[in-house]
N, C-alpha and C positions, 0 to 999 in steps of 0.2 A: 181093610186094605188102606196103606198109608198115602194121602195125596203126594209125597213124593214121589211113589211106585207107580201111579194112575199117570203121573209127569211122565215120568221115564218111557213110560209104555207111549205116551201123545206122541215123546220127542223119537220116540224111534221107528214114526212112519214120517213127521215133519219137525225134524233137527233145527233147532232157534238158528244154527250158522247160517239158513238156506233164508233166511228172512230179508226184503231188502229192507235197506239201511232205515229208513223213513218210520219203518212199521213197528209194531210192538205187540207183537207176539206174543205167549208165555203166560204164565201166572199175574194175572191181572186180580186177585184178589183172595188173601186166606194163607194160610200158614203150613210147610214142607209136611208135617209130622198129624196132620189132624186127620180122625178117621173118616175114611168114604168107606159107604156101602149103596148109596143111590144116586144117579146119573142123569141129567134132563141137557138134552144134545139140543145146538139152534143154531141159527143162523145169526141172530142178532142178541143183543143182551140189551131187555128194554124192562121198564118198572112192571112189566104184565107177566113178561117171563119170569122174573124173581118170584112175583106174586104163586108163578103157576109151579115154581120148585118146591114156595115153603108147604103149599096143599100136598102134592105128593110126596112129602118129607124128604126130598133130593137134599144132601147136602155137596152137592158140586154140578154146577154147570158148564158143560162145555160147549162154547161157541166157535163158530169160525172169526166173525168180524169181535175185533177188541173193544170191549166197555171202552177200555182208554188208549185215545190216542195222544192228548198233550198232558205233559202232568196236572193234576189236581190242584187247585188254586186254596180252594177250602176243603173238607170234607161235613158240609151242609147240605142244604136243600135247595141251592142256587140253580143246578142243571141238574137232567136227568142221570146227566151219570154219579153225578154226587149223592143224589138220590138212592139210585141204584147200589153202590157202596155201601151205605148206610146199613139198608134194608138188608142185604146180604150179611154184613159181619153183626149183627144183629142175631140174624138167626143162625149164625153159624153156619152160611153156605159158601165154597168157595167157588172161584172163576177163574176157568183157562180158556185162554184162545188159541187157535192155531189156526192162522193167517197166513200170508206170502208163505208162509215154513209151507205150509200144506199146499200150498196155489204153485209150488215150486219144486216139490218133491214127487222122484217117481211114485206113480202109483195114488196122486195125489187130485184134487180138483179138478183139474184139465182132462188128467186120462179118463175120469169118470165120465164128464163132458162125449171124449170121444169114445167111450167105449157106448154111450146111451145114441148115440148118432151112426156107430158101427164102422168108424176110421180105422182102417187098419195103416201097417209100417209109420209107425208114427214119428216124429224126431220132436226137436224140440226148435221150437220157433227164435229162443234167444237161449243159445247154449251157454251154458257158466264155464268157464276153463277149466278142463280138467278133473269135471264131476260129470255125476249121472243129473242134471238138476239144471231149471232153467224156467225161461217164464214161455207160458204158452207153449202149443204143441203145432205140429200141420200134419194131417198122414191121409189119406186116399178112401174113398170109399170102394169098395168091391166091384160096382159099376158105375159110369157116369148115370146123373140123372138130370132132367130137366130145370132149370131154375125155377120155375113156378113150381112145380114138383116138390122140390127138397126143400122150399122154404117151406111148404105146408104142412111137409112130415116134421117140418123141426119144431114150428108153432106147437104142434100138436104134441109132441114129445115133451115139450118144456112148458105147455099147457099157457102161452105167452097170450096175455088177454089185447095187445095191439102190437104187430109184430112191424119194425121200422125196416126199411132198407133202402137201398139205391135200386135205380131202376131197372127194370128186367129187361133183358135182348135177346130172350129166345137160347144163352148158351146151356152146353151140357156143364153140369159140375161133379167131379171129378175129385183135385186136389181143394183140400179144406183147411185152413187155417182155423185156429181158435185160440179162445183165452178169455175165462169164466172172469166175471166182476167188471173191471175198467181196464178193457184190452186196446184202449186207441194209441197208445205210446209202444206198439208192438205195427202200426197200419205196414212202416217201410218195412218190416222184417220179413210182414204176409207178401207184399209185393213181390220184394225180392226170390221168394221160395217160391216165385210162381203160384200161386195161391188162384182159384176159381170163385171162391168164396174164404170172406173171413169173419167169422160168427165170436161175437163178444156182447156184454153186459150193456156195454156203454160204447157212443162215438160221439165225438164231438161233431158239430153242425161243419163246418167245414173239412173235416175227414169225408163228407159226400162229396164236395170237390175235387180233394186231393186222392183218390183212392187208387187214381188212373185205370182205372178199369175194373178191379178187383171187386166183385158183387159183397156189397156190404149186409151183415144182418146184427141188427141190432136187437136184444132180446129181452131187456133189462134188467139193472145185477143182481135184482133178487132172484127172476128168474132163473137166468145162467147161474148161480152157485146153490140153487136152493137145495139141490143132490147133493153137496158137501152133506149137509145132516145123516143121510142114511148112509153115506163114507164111513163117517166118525160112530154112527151108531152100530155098525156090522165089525168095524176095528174091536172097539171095546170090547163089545160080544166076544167080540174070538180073543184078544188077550187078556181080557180080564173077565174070566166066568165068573168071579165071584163076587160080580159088580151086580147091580138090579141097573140095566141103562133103559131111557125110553125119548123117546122123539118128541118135541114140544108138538101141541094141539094149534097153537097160535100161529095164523101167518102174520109174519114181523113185517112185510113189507108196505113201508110207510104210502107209497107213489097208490093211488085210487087213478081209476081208468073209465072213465064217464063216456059210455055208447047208449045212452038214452036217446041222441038226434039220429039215429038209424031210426 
């Protein structure tokens, strides 16, 4: 199968148009026409994962987070990602990303999010005008539940080794805002939608001030998008049977979580 066709198939659940402006999305490394037969899905593109492609003879990686986001200065050994470059067109492995496309698109990051937390009527927390497509989602659980309650089930759903939040008051939650990776430039969007809680990746230290009420949960971004992987690895499967895809062994997530003084 030709990496343009394996493109086509990425862009037709997260379409480059749906990317915000900032990002870079897309073919991050390797040539339209070069043959894929093997598939190593991640979250992140680090010198381990390359490592972990050429063993399993993967010649294409696809991640969610981009190897690159500013252009390339040299193509050396100066940073990891230059690094990374190297070692890839080397062995003849290419690299797609599919970022915001994916964090943005129905059916994409988010809804994965709420469909593992069990939200139903979902909308979209920043609608794009005039598409089905937007960042973050808010939709309802099927009953209220407790706030100590629901943060416990979400820890444990997302497996979050120290879960942050504002502080508890006893309410029920209800309506639930989300947005997998760095959802704090969405805070006013939760508010406004009436939000009970708004579960994201990241918040800023002052988003516990400003939340006005809104129960914050913070879960961190590896955690919140680490289900992107088996998104991209179940897509593949089903539009390209004639791929061999598999999940990286490696968790990429650089943040270490030190619970030794318990």
């Amino acid at each position: 199968m030709k990496l343009r066709e394996v493109i086509a198939a990425l862009e037709h659940l997260a379409p480059l148009r749906l990317q915000d402006e900032w990002d870079n999305s897309g073919l991050q490394v390797g040539f339209p026409e070069s043959e894929i037969d093997q598939v190593l899905v991640c979250l992140d593109v680090t010198e381990a994962i390359v490592d972990e492609a050429i063993a399993a003879k993967c010649n294409l990686i696809v991640s969610h987070h981009p190897l690159i986001f500013k252009a390339l200065r040299q193509v050396s050994d100066a940073t990891y990602q230059q690094r990374c470059v190297v070692k890839a067109l080397a062995a003849g492995i290419s690299i797609y990303s599919a970022h915001t496309s994916l964090d943005n698109a129905p059916g994409g990051v988010n809804h994965r999010i709420a469909a593992l937390l069990g939200l139903e009527k979902l909308r979209w927390l920043s609608p794009r005008d005039g598409e089905d497509a937007g960042s973050g989602l808010v939709g309802e659980l099927p009953a209220s539940e407790p706030d100590a309650a629901f943060l416990a089930r979400v820890q444990r759903t997302f497996g979050v080794e120290c879960l942050q939040h504002s502080a508890l008051d006893g309410r029920q939650v209800r309506r639930v805002a989300l947005c997998g990776g760095a959802g704090a430039f969405l805070l006013h969007d939760a508010v406004c939608a009436g939000a009970d809680c708004f579960i994201s990746g990241e918040f800023h230290y002052h988003d516990y001030f400003e939340n006005q009420g809104v129960l914050l949960a913070e879960l961190g971004h590896y955690q919140s998008e680490q289900f992107t992987q088996d998104l991209l690895l179940e897509y593949l499967h089903k539009t390209c049977p004639g791929l061999s895809v598999r999940k990286t062994a490696i968790n990429t997530n650089p943040i270490c979580y030190d619970q030794s003084a318990r």
